[in-house]
C-alpha positions in Angstrom: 28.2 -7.2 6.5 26.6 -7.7 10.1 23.5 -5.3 9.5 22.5 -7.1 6.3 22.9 -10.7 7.7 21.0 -9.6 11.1 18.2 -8.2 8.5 18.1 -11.3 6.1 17.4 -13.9 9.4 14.6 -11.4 10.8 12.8 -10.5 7.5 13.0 -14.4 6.9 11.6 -14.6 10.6 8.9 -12.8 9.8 8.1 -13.9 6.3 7.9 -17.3 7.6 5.4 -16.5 10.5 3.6 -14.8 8.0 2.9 -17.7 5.5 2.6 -19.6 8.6 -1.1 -17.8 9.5 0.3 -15.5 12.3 -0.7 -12.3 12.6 0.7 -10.2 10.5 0.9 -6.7 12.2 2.1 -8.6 15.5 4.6 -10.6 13.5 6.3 -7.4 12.2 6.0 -5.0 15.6 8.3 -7.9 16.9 10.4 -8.2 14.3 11.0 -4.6 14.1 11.3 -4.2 18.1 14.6 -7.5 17.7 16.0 -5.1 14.9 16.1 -1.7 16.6 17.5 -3.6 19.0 20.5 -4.9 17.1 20.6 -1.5 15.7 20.7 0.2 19.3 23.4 -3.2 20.1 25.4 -2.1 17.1 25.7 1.6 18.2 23.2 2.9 15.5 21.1 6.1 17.2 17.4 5.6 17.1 17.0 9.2 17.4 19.5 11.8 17.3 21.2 13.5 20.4 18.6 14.9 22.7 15.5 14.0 20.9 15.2 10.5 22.6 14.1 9.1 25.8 17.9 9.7 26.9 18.3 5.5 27.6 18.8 4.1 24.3 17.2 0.8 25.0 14.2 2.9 26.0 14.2 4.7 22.3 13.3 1.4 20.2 9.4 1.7 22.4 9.3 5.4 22.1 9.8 4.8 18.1 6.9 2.3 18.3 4.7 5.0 19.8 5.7 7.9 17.5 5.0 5.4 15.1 1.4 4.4 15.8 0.7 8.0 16.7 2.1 9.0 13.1 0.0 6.9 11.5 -3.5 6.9 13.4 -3.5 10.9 12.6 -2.6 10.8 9.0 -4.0 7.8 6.9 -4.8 5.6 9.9 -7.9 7.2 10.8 -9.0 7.5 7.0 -8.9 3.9 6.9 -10.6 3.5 10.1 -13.4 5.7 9.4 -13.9 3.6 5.7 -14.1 0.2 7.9 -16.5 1.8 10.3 -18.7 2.9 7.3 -18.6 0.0 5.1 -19.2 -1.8 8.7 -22.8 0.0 9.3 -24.0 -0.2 5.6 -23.7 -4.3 5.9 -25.8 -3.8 9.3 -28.5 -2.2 7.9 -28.4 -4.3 4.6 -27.5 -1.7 2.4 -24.5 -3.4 0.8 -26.9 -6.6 0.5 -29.4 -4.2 -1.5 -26.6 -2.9 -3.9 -25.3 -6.5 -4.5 -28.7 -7.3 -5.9 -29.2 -4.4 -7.7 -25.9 -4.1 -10.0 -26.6 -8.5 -10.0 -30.3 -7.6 -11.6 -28.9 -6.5 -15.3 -27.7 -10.2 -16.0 -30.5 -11.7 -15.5 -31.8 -10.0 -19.3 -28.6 -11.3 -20.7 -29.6 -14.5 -22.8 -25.6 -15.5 -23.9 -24.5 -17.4 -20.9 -21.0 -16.9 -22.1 -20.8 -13.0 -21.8 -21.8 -13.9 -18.4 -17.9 -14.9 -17.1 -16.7 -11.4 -18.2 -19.3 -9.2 -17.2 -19.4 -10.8 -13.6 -16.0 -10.1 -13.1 -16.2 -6.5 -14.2 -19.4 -5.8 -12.1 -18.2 -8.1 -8.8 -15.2 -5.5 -9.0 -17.3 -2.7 -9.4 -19.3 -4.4 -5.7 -15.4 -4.1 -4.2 -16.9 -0.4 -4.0 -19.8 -1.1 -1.7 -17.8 -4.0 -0.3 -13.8 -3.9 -0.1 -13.0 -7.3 1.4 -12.6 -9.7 -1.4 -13.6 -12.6 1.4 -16.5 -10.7 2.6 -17.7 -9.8 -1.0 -17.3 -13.5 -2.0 -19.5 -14.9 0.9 -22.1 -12.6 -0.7 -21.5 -13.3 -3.7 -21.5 -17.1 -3.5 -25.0 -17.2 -1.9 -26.5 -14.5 -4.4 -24.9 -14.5 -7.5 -23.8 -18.0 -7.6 -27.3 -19.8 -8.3 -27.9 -17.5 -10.7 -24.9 -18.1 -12.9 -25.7 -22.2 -12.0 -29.4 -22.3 -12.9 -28.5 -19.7 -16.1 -26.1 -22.8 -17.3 -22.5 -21.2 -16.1 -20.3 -24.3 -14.7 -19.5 -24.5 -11.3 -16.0 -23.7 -11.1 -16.8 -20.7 -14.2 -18.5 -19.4 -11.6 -16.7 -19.5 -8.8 -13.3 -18.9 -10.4 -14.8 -15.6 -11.7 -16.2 -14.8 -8.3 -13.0 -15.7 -5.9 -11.3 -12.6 -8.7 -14.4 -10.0 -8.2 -11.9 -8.4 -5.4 -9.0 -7.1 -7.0 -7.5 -3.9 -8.7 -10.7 -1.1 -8.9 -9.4 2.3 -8.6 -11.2 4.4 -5.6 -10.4 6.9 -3.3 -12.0 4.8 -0.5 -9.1 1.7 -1.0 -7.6 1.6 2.5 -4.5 0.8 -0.4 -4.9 3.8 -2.3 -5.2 6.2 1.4 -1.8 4.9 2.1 -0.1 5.1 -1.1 -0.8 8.5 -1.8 -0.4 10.0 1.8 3.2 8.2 2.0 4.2 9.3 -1.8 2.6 12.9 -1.5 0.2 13.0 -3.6 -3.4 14.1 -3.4 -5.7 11.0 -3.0 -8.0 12.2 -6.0 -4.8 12.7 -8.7 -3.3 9.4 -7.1 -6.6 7.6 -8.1 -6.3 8.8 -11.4 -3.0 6.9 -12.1 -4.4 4.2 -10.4 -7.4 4.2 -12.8 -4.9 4.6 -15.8 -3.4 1.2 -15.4 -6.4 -1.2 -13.6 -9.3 -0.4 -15.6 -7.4 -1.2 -18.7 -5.7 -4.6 -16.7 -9.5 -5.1 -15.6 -10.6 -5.4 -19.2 -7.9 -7.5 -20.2 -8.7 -10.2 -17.7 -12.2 -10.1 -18.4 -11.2 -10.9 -22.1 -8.6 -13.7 -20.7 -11.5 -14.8 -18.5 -13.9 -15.4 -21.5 -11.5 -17.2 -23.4 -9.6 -19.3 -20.3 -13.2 -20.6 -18.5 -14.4 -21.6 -22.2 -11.2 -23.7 -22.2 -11.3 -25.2 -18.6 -14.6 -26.6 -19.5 -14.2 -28.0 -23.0 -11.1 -29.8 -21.1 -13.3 -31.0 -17.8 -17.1 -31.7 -19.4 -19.1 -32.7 -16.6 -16.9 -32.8 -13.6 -16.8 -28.8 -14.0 -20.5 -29.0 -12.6 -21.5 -29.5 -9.4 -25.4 -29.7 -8.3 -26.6 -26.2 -6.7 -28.0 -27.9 -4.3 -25.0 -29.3 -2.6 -23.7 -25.7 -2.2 -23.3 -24.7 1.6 -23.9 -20.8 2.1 -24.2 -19.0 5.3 -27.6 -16.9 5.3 -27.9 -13.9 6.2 -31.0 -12.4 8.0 -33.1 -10.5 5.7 -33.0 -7.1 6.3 -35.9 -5.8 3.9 -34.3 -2.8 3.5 -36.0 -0.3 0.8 -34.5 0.1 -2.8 -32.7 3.8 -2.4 -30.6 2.4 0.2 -28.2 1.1 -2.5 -27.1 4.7 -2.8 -25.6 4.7 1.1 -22.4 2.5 0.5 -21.6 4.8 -2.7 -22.4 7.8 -0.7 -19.2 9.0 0.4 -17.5 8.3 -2.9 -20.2 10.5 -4.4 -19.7 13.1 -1.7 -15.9 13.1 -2.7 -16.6 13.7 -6.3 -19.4 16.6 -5.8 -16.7 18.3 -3.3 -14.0 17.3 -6.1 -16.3 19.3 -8.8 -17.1 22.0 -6.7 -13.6 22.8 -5.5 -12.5 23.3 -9.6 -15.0 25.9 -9.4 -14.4 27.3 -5.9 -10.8 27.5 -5.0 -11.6 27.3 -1.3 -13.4 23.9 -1.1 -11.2 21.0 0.0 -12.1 17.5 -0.1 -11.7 15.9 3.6 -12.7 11.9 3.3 -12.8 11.7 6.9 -15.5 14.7 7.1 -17.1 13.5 4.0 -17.6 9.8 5.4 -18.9 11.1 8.9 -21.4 13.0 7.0 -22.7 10.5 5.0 -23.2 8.3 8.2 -25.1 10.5 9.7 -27.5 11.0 6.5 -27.4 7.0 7.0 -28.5 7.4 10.7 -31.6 10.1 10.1 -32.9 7.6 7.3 -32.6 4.3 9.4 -34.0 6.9 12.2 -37.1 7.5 9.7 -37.4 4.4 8.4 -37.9 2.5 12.0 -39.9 6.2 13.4 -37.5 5.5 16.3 -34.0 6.7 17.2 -33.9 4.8 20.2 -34.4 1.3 18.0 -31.5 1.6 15.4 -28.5 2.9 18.4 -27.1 -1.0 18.2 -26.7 -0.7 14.4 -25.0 2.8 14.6 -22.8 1.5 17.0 -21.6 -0.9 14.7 -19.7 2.3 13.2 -17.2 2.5 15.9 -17.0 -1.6 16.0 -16.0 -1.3 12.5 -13.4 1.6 13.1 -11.8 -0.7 15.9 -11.4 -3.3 13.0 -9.8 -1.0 11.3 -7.4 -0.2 13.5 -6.5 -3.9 14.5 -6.6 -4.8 11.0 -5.2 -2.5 8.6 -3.5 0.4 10.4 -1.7 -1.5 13.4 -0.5 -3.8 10.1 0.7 0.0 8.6 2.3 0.5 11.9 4.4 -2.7 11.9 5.9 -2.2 8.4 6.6 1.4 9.3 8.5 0.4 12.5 9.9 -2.2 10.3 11.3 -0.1 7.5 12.3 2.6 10.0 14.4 -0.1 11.7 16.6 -1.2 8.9 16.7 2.3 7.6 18.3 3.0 11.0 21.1 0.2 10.3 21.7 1.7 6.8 21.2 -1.3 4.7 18.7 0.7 2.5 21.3 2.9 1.5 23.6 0.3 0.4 20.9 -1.2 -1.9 20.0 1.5 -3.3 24.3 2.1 -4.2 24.0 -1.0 -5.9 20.6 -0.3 -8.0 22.2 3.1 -8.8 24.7 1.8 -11.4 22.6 0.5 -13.4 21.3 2.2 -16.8 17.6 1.4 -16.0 17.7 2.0 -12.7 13.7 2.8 -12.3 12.7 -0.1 -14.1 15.2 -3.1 -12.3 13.6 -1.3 -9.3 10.2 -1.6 -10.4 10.5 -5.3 -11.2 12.2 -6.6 -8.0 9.4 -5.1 -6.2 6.7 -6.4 -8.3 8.5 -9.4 -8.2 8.8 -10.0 -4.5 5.5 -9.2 -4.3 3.6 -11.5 -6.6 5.7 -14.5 -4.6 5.0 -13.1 -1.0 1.5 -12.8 -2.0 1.4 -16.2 -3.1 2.7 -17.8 -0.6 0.8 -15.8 2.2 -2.4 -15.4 0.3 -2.2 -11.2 1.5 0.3 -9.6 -0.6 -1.1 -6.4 0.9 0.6 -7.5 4.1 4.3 -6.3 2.1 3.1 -3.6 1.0 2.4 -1.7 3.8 5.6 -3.4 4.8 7.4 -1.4 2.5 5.7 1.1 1.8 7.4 4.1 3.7 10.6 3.0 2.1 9.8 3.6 -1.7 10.0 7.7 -1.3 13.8 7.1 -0.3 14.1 4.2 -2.7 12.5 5.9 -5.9 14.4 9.6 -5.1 17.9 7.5 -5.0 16.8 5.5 -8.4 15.9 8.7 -10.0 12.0 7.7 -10.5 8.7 8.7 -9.0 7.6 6.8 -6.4 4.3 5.6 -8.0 6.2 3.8 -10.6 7.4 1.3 -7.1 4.5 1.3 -5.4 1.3 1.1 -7.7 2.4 -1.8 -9.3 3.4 -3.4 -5.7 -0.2 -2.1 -4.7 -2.2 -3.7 -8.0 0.2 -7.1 -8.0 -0.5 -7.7 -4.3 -4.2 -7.4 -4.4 -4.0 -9.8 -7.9 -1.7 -12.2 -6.0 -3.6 -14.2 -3.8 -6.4 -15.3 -6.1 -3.2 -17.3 -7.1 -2.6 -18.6 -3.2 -3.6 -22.0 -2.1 -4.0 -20.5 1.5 -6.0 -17.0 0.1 -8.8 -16.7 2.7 -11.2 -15.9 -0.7 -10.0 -19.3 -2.4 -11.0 -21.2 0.9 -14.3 -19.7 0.7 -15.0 -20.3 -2.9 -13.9 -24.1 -3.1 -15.6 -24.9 0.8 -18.7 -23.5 -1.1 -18.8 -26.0 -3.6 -16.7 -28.2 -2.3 -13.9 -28.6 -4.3 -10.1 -28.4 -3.4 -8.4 -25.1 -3.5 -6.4 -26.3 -6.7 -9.3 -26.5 -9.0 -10.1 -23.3 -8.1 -6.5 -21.7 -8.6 -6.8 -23.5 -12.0 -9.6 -21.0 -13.0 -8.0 -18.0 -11.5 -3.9 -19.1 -12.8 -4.3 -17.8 -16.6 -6.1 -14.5 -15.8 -4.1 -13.6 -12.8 -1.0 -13.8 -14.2 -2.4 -12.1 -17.4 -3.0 -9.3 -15.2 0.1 -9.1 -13.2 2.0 -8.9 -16.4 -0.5 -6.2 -18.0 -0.1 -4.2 -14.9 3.8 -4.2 -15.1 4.0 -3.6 -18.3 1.2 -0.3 -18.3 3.0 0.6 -15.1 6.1 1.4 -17.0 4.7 2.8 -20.2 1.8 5.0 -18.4 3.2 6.1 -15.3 5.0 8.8 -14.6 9.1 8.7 -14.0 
C-alpha cells in the first residue's frame, strides 16, 4: 500500500530528527506539510468540494492555518496563559519562596532514609508551582540538594530522587491534562479526577520502590555513591527577598479553580474558566508586588514577564500541539488510520491491545528522545477516532500515553533533567539513569496496569 509506505519513511523522518535534538514542533509542521502533499499527489481531498482555497496545492497551507487557529482558541491559549503565569511567579520569587517552604518540613525529620521517599512525593507536589521538570530540578539541586548531602543522603540518592520530582501529579493547570481533556471531551476538572485515580496511587508506589531501590544502589556502590558538596556547580539565583505569603501566588489559580469548582455545586450558574481564573490571580499578583515596592511604575518589567511567558508558550507547547494535529490530520486524510483501526477491530480485546501499543510506543519514543510528551501531542487528536472504532473511551489511550510520557524520560540518556542532575555533580548520565531505571519502570507498569483496571471503557 503506497499511503502506508509514504507514512512509515516520514513518521521515521521525523522520529529521527526528533531524537536527533531538532525542534520538535518544526520537525512535525514539515513533515505534515510533505504528507498533505502526497495526499493532495495521490488525489486525496484536503477539504471537501468548495470548502477549500479552490487550488489544491494551496489547501495543505490553508489546513496549517485552520490548524493553528483551532488550537490557539481552544486549549492553546489555556496553556499559554499557565506559562505566562508560572513565568511571573519565578520573577518575583514566589516559586523560589514555595520551594523553601514545602523543603522546611524535612529538615525535623531525624531518619535520613524516609528522606528518599518523601522528597519525591513533595518535589512532585513543587511540579504544581513549577511544571518544568528541568526548571524544577535547577532549583532543586541548589536548594534541596545540600540539604539531603549535609543530612547524610548519598549523592546520587539525591539526585536520582530529584531528576523524578517532575513526573505524573494530577492538576488542572498540566498544559498535558488542558489538552487531553479538551480533545477527549471532557471537563478539565472530571478529567483530573481520573488522572488523580491512577498517579497518586503510581506516585506512592515509586516512592516505596524508591526507598527500597536507593537503599540498594548504595549498599552496592559504598563510597563512590558520595561526592563532596562542595564540588557541586549550581547556577544562583538573585535573591529576591520576597515575603512569606507569597508562596500562596503560584497555587493561586489552582485554588481559584477549586473555590469556583465548590461554588458552582452549589450555584448552577457558576462556571469555571482557567483562563479568567489565571488572569485574575495575576492581577491580585500585580496589586501586591504594586504594594509591596509602593510603586506601580517599578514592578512593569516583571509584569511584563507575563506576556514573555505566554509567547513561550506558544513556541513551546502549542505550536508542538499544532504540528501533531496537522500531522494526524494528514494521514487521516490518506486513510491509513482507518485501516489500522480494521485490523485492531478483530481482535477480542480490542481496547486493551490498543492501550498497550500506545503505551508502548510511547515509553520507547520517550526514551529515545528524552520528551515523550513530544508523541503525545503527536497523537493526540487521533485517539477520539481510534478509541470510538476500538469500542473504548478515549482516556483509557490517552492517560496512560499522557502519565508514561512524562515517566519516560527520567529513563533517557539525552532527558534535558538527567543532563542537569549528573552536570551538577558531575557524574555521567548513566549513573544517574541507574537511580531512576527500577522506579521508572515500576511506575510505567503501575500506571498500565491501574489504567485498565480503574478507567473507564
Amino acid at each position: 500500500m503506497v499511503e502506508a509506505f509514504l507514512v512509515l519513511i516520514v513518521l521515521t523522518a521525523v522520529a529521527y530528527l526528533i531524537i536527533k535534538n531538532y525542534h520538535p514542533a518544526l520537525s512535525l509542521i514539515v513533515g505534515a506539510l510533505v504528507l498533505l502533499l502526497f495526499a493532495v499527489l495521490l488525489g486525496y481531498p484536503i477539504y471537501p468540494d468548495g470548502e477549500g482555497t479552490g487550488l489544491r496545492f494551496f489547501d495543505i497551507f490553508l489546513k496549517f492555518k485552520d490548524t493553528i487557529i483551532s488550537q490557539v482558541s481552544s486549549a492553546g491559549i489555556v496553556i499559554m496563559i499557565l506559562f505566562g503565569y508560572s513565568g511571573y511567579m519565578n520573577v518575583i520569587g514566589a516559586n523560589k519562596v514555595a520551594v523553601n517552604i514545602l523543603v522546611r518540613p524535612l529538615l525535623k525529620i531525624k531518619n535520613k532514609l524516609l528522606f528518599v521517599p518523601l522528597v519525591f512525593l513533595i518535589g512532585n507536589l513543587m511540579s504544581l508551582v513549577i511544571p518544568s521538570a528541568s526548571s524544577l530540578a535547577i532549583i532543586l539541586m541548589a536548594i534541596l540538594y545540600p540539604m539531603l548531602a549535609s543530612a547524610g543522603v548519598s549523592s546520587l540518592s539525591a539526585a536520582g530522587v530529584i531528576a523524578m520530582t517532575a513526573t505524573i501529579m494530577p492538576t488542572p493547570l498540566g498544559a498535558d491534562n488542558v489538552i487531553a481533556a479538551e480533545t477527549l471531551g471532557y471537563d478539565l476538572l472530571n478529567y483530573v479526577m481520573w488522572n488523580a485515580k491512577v498517579s497518586i496511587p503510581v506516585l506512592l508506589i515509586i516512592a516505596v520502590t524508591q526507598f527500597f531501590w536507593q537503599q540498594y544502589c548504595d549498599k552496592k556502590e559504598g563510597a563512590a555513591a558520595f561526592v563532596d558538596v562542595e564540588e557541586i556547580e549550581t547556577a544562583e539565583e538573585e535573591e529576591q527577598h520576597a515575603p512569606s505569603f507569597y508562596a500562596i501566588l503560584p497555587l493561586l489559580p489552582l485554588i481559584l479553580i477549586l473555590v469556583v469548582g465548590i461554588l458552582g455545586f452549589i450555584y448552577e450558574n457558576i462556571q469555571m474558566d482557567i483562563f479568567v481564573l489565571t488572569f485574575i490571580s495575576f492581577f491580585i499578583a500585580v496589586i501586591i508586588e504594586a504594594f509591596r515596592h509602593k510603586s506601580y511604575k517599578k514592578i512593569q518589567d516583571s509584569a511584563s514577564e507575563m506576556f514573555k511567558g505566554m509567547g513561550q508558550g506558544f513556541s513551546q507547547v502549542v505550536m508542538l500541539v499544532v504540528g501533531g494535529s496537522l500531522f494526524t490530520t494528514a494521514i487521516q486524510t490518506m486513510g491509513i488510520i482507518d485501516t489500522i483501526m480494521e485490523s485492531v477491530q478483530s481482535s477480542s480485546s480490542a481496547g486493551i491491545v490498543t492501550s498497550l501499543i500506545f503505551s508502548g510506543a510511547t515509553t520507547l519514543f520517550g526514551i529515545l528522545s528524552g520528551g515523550g510528551l513530544a508523541m503525545f501531542y503527536a497523537v493526540v487528536e487521533l485517539i477520539p477516532n481510534i478509541a470510538e472504532k476500538a469500542g473504548i473511551d478515549g482516556i483509557l489511550i490517552a492517560l496512560p500515553m499522557q502519565m508514561i510520557a512524562n515517566l519516560a524520560r527520567t529513563i533517557s540518556p539525552v532527558a534535558a533533567v538527567v543532563m542537569i542532575v549528573a552536570s551538577s555533580i558531575k557524574v555521567s548520565p548513566i549513573r544517574i539513569l541507574k537511580r531512576t531505571s527500577v522506579p521508572t519502570i515500576v511506575g510505567i507498569l503501575a500506571v498500565i496496569i491501574l489504567s485498565i483496571v480503574l478507567l473507564p471503557y
